[in-house]
N, C-alpha and C positions, 0 to 999 in steps of 0.2 A: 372700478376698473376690474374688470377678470385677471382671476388668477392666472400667470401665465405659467405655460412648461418650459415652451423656448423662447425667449425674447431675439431678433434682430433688429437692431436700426441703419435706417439707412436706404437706398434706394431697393426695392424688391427686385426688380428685373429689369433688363432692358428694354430700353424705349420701346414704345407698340406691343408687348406685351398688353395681359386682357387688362392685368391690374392695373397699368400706366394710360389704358383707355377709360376706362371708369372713373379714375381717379380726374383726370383729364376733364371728363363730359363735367363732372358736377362742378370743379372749378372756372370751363369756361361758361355756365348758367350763371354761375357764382358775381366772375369776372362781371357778365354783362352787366346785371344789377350794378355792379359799384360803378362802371363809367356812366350808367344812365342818371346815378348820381351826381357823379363830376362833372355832368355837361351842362346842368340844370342850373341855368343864367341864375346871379344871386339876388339882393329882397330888391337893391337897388336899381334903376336902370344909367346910366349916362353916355350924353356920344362922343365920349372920349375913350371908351372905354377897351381895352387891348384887345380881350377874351372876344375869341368866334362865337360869332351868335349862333347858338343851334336851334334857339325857342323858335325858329318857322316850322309848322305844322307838316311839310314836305320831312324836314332833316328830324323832326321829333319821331315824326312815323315811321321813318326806316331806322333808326335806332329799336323803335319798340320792337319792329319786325325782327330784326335780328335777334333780340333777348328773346323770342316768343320760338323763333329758331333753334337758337340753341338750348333755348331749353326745353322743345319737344325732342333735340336729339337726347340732351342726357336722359330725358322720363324714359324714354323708351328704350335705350340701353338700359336703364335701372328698375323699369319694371318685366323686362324682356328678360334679363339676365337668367341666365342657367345654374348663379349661383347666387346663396343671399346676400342682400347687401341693405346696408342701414344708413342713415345718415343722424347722427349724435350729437347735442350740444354740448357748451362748457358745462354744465351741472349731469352728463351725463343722462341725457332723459333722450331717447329715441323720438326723431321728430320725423324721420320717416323712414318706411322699412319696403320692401318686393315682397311680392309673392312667395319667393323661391325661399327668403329666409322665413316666411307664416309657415309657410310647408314642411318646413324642415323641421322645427318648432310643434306641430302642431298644432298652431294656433290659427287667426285671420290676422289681416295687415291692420283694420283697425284695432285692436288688440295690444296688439305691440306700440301705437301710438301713445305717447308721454310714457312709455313705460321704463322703469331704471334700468340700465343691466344688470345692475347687480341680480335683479331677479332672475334675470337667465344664465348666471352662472357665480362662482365661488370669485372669492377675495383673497388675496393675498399680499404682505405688504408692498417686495416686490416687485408685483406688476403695478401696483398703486403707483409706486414711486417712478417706474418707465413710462407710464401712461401719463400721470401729471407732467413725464418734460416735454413730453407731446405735446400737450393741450398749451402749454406755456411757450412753444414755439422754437424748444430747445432741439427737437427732434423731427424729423417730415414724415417718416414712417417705422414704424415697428411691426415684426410679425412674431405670431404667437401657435402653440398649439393648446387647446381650450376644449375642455368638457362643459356643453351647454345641456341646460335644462331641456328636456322635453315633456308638452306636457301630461303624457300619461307616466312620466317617472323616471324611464331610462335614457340612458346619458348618450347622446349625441357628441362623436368624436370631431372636430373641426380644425383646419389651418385656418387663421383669420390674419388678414394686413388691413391693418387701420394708417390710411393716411390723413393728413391733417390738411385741413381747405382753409387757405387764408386769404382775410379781405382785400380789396387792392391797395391798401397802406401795407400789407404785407402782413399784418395782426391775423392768430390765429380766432378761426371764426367756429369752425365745425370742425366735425373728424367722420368721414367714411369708412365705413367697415363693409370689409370683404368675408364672406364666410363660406368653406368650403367644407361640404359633409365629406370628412376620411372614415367614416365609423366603420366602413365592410373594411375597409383595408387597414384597420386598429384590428378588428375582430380577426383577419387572416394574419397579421403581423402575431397577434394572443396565440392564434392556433399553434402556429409556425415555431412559436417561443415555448410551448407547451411540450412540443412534440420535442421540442431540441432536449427540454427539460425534465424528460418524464419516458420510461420505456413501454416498449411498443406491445409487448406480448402481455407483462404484469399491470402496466400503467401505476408503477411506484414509481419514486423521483430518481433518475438512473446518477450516475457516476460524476457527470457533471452540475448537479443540482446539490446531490450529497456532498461534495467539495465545496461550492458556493454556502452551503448551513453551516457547512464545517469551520470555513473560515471566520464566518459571524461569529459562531461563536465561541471561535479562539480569539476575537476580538474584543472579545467585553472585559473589561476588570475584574482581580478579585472573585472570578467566579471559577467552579470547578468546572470539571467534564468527563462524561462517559462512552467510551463506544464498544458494541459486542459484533462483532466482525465472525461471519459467520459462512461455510457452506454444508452440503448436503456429503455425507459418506457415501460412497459408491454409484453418483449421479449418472459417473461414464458408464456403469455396465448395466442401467437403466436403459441409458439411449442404445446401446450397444446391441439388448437383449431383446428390449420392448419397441425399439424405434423412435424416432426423434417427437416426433407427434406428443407419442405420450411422457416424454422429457420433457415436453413443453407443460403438456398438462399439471404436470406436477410441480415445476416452476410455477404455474400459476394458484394454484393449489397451498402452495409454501407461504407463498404472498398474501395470500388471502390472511392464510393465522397469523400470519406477522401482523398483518395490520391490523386484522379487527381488534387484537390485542393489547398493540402496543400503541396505535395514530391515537386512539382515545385519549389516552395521557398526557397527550404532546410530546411524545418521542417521534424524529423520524426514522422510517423503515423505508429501503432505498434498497434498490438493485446495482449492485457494482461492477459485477460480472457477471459470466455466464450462470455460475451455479452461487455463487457468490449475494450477500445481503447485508445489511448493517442497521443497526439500530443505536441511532444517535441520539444521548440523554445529554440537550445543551446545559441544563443544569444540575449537575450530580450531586447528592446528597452524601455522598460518599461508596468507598468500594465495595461496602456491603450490601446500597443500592443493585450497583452492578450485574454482581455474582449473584443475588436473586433473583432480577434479571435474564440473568445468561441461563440461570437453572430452570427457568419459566421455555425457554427458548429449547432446548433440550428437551423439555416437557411437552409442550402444544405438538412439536415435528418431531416427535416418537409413533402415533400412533397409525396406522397404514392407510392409505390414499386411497380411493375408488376411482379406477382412472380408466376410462374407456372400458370397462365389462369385467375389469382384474384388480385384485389389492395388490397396490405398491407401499412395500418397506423401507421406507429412507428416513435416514436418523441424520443429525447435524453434531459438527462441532462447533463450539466458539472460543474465539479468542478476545478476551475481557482487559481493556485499557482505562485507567482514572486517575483521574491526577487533576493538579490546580492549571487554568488555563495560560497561566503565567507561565514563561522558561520553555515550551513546546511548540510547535507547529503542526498543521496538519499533515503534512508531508511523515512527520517523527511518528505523530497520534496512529496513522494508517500503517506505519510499518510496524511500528511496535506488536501492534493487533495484527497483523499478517503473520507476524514471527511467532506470537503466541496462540494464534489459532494452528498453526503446525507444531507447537506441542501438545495442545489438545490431542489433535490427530496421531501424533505420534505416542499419547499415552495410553491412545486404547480406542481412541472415537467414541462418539454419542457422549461426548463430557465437552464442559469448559474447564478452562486455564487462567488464570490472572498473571498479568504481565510482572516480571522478576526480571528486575536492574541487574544483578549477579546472573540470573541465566542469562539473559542477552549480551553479557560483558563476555560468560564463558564462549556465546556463539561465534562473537566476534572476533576472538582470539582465535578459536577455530577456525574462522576465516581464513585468517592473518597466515597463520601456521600451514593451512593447506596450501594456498599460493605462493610461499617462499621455502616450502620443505625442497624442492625440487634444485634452485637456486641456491640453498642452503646447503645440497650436500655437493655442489661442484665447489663448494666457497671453500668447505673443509670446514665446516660449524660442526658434524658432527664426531664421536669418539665412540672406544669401547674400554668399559669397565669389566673388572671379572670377578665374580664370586667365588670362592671355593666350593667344591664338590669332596667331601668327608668320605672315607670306608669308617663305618661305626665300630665294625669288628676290631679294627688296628689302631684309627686314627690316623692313617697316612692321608695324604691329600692326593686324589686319586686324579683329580682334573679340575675345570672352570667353566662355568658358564658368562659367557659374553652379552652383556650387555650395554644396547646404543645409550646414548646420551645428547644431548642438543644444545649446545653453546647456543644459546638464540641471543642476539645481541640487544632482541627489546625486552624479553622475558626470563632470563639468565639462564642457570640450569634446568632444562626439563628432564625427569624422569619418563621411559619409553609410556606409560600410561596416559603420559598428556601428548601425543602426538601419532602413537603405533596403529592406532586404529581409524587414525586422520588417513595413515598413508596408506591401508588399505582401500579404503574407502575411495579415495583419490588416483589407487594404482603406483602412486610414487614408493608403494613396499617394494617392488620388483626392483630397481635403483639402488634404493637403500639395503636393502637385504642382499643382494649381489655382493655391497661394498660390505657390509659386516660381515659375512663371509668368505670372504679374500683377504679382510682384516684380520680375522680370528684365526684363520688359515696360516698365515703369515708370522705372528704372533706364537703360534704355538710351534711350528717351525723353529722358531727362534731359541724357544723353551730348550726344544729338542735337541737342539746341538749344543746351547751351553749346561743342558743339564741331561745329559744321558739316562743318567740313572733314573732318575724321576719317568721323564715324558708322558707328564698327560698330558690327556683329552681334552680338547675343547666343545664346546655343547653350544649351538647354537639355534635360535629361535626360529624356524618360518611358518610363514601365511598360508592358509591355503591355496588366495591368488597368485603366490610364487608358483606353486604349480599349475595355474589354472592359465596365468600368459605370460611364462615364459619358460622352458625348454629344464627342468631342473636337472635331469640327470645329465644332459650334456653340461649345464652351469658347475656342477658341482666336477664332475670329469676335469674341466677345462682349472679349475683354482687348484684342486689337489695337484696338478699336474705342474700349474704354473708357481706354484709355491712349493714344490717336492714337498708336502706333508702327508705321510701315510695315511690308507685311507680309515684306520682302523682308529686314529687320533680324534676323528671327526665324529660326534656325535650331533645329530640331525634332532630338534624336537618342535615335533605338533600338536595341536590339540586334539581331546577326541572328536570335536566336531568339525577339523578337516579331513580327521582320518576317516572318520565311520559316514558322519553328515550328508544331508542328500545335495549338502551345495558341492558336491566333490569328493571322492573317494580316490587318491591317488596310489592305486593298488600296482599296478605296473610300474611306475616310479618308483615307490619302496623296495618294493623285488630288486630294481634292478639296482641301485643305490647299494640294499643289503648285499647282492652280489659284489659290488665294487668294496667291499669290507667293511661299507659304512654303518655306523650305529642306529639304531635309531631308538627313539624315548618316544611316551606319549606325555605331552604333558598336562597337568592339573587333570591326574583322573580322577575320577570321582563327582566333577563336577558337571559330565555330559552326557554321552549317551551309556558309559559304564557297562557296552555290550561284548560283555568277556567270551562268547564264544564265537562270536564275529572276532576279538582279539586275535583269539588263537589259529587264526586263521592266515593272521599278518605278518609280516618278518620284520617283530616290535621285539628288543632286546633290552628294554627299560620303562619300567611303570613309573613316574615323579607324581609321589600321593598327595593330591592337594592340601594347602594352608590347612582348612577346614578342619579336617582328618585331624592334623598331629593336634590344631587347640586342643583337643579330647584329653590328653595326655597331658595337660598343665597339673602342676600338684595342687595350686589352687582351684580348679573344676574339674575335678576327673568326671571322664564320662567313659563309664564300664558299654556302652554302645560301641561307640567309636572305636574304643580298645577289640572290641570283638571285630569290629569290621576288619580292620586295618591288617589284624592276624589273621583272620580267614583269605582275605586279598593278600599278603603275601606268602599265605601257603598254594593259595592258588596260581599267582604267579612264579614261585617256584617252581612247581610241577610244569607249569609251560614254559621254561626255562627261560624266564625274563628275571630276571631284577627289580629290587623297588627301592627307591628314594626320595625321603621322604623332605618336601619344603617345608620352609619357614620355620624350622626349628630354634627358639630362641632360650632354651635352657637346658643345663645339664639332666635335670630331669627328664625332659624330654626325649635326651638323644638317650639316656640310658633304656627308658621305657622303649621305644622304638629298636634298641639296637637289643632287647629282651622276646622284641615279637618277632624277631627275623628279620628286617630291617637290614637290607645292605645297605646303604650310604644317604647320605643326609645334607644340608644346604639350610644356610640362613643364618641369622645374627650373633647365634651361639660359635657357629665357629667361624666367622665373618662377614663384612659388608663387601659390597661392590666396592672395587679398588683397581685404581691404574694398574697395569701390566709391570711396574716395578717392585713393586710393593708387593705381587707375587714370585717377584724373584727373590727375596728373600724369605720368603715363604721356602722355596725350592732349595734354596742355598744352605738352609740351617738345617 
């Protein structure tokens, strides 16, 4: 019996249908035979006898007539037919076959005569076992889809309905087979399936093929897996510059090394996206595999393209994922490598990255943090902390720096390092930063009337993007105003890459700020553009000498460098009538050396931590 793809049993079609005519003609040739049987007077004669006589030569002849009838209709439906058709014994041995199915075959009709089918196609168990309830009379018809033999070799695609012809007791006798060549419309269905599977301009396996391998082979046990996730650095201003054409070209170009390189080994290389590739290693040896790999990858798509009459320079990064295929999904496997081919990207390009559980836990929290800072600070999750600000000369405490802080209710205390640069990033500085300075405003106010004598300053942090969208010196007007705190209490600090930097130069602002009595600092110099005669040009009333700087002055590493610098910088900033304060001072050594080099005022663990707004009132009080 042929192997079958699809089994049905049962009736094929509706009456009059072509199948239910064929099927039809050979059973009633079939039929005829058995009554010419039953009518055939038995050994005996008697004239008693019930049974109609038919042995007179009139009623014998038109019976014969008839069988000779009908079974020149079925021959000629069965040799006429448009499609092949067979008629089959119990042992399976073709006992007669059409034209249409020799033709189809390759073969002639005598040929096919006593021949098995097995020969004309595969076995399988099965169709063995559907095909024998047929023949046994369990079933009237079955249809199948069948690859037969042809015979110079290639396989002929076919629908076949075998119905079963039974004698007139009802006993199955034979079995007719319909066969219809589907092969062009297999081979267009192939194409169609091809094309679904496979991109148009590379002809690698596109995005839906590489998810279908993917899945396999996150399917198997106990095996590993690799994938290098991959696109081109500066693809857009290829097409941008050279025009799409030759973006294509070089798309195809890309494809080309990936494969000849990698298809060899039984990796697949796969187009996912526009600029985008992937190289899928269903069984990893390990992440060392990989990263060699991905360095091969970097390697081959380094070297520059010839692409329509010009060399093109396009370098790639990738992002490297491996791991056991246990515990993961392809959904996880694709992002992971998404996430980590943008570190690649972001560490510099034309490198790969290996994916890191901790970096993507930190991204995530990142996430987390950008989407609820916003919500977080109408909730009241955040605070301000204050530092002392030291005169080294005296030791009075001359003021405080304000410091945010972040109640997060999933991540507990953050310090502003784990969130200040989210909220630029995100814009929610402008929010936040408003509130801590209406806080810090407020707060030192407060200073101010219960403690006269004292009143410091409070110093407070902003962004560049505070000035860049939103209105600073009316913001800063409107709090000094609404909190009555002098404006002279208020110390303002930047870095030098909002001050000087070409993302923003907010020189007008400063002017006009400084005119309103306000302070201003640079902070952490030393660590930016350190362009001191651009300084002098600012209305900057305080230099804070970065961390860096004071290490120098540890009694455990002196660095006679530093110590030069730090004197030079604040002799020069004397002369330009600013100030210098020095961070992160964490020992009396320190502050004495610094309060030796000229040094006006200091901050950091030697003369305290960040601390609630009470705890500097007794600071004030004693």
């Amino acid at each position: 019996m042929p192997t079958i793809a699809t089994v049905r049993s049962g009736p094929s079609g509706p009456p009059g249908s072509p199948e239910d005519i064929g099927a039809l003609s050979a059973v009633g040739a079939l039929d005829a035979l058995g009554r010419l049987e039953e009518f055939r007077p038995p050994p005996m004669a008697g004239a008693g006898a019930n049974s109609k006589d038919i042995s007179s030569p009139v009623d014998r002849r038109r019976l014969e007539d008839a069988l000779r009838a009908s079974e020149n209709r079925f021959r000629a439906a069965f040799v006429d037919a448009g499609i092949g058709m067979a008629l089959v014994d119990r042992d399976d041995l073709i006992i007669e076959a059409n034209p249409a199915l020799a033709e189809m075959l390759g073969c002639t009709v005598p040929e096919l005569m006593r021949m098995h089918i097995h020969q004309l196609m595969d076995v399988e168990e099965r169709a063995r076992h559907v095909y024998r309830q047929l023949v046994r009379g369990e079933l009237d018809r079955v249809r199948l889809e069948k690859r037969l033999r042809h015979r110079q070799g290639h396989a002929v695609w076919t629908n076949i309905t075998v119905s079963l012809i039974r004698d007139s007791t009802g006993e199955p006798l034979y079995t007719l087979a319909m066969v219809e060549d589907v092969s062009e419309a297999r081979r267009l269905g192939d194409r169609l399936h091809y094309q679904s599977m496979h991109d148009p301009l590379t002809g690698l396996p596109n995005r839906a093929l590489f998810f279908d391998r993917l899945a396999g082979a996150c399917a198997e046990a106990d095996q590993r897996i690799g994938l290098c996730y991959l696109d081109l650095d500066g693809f857009q201003a290829v097409n941008d510059t050279l025009g799409h054409p030759v973006g294509d070209e070089l798309l195809v170009a890309v494809a080309r090394r990936l494969e000849q390189r990698f298809s060899p080994r039984g990796h697949l290389v796969a187009r996912v996206g526009g600029d985008e590739f992937a190289v899928l290693v269903p069984r990893s040896a390990g992440a060392e595999e990989l990263t060699a790999l991905a360095s091969e990858v970097v390697e081959i798509l380094g070297p520059p393209y010839d692409l329509a009459g010009q060399r093109v320079a396009a370098t790639a990064s990738v992002g490297v994922v491996e791991r056991p295929v246990s515990g993961t999904s392809p959904t996880e496997l694709v992002k992971d490598a998404d996430a980590t081919l943008c570190w690649a990207k972001s560490d510099g390009r034309s490198r790969w990255a290996l994916y890191d559980p901790e970096r993507i836990a930190s991204q995530m929290t990142r996430q987390v943090l950008a989407t609820t800072m916003r919500p977080a600070l109408e909730r009241g999750e955040f605070l301000l902390e204050y530092q002392p600000l030291v005169e080294l000369a005296t030791g009075r405490l001359q003021g405080v720096e304000a410091l945010v802080r972040w109640r997060h209710p999933e991540f507990g205390r953050l310090a502003p390092d784990r969130f200040i640069q989210i909220a630029e990033e995100t814009g929610a500085i402008v929010p936040l930063g408003h509130w801590v300075l209406e806080t810090a405003c407020r707060q030192a106010r407060s200073w101010m009337d219960r403690f006269p004598d004292a009143q410091p300053l409070v110093s407070v942090n902003l962004a560049a993007r505070q000035f860049r969208d939103s209105d600073m010196v009316a913001d800063v007007a409107e709090v000094l105003g609404r909190t009555r705190l002098p404006a002279r209490l208020l110390q303002l600090e930047l870095t030098e890459s909002a001050v000087m930097g070409p993302a923003g130069r907010p020189v007008e602002a400063l002017h006009a700020l400084d005119a309103m009595g306000v302070r201003i600092a640079i902070d952490d110099f030393g660590t930016g553009y350190s362009n001191l005669a651009y300084l002098s040009r600012l209305p900057v009333h305080v230099l804070k000498l970065a961390k860096s700087f004071v290490e120098g002055f540890d009694e455990q590493v002196r660095d006679a460098v530093d110590e030069k610098i730090v004197t030079a910088l604040v002799r020069l900033a004397h002369v330009l009538g600013i100030t210098v304060t020095a961070e992160g001072v964490e020992s009396a050594a320190q502050a004495e050396q610094l309060r030796l080099t000229g040094c006006d005022s200091a901050q950091g663990w030697h003369f305290g931590r960040a601390v609630p707004a009470e705890q500097i009132d007794r600071l004030l009080g004693g």
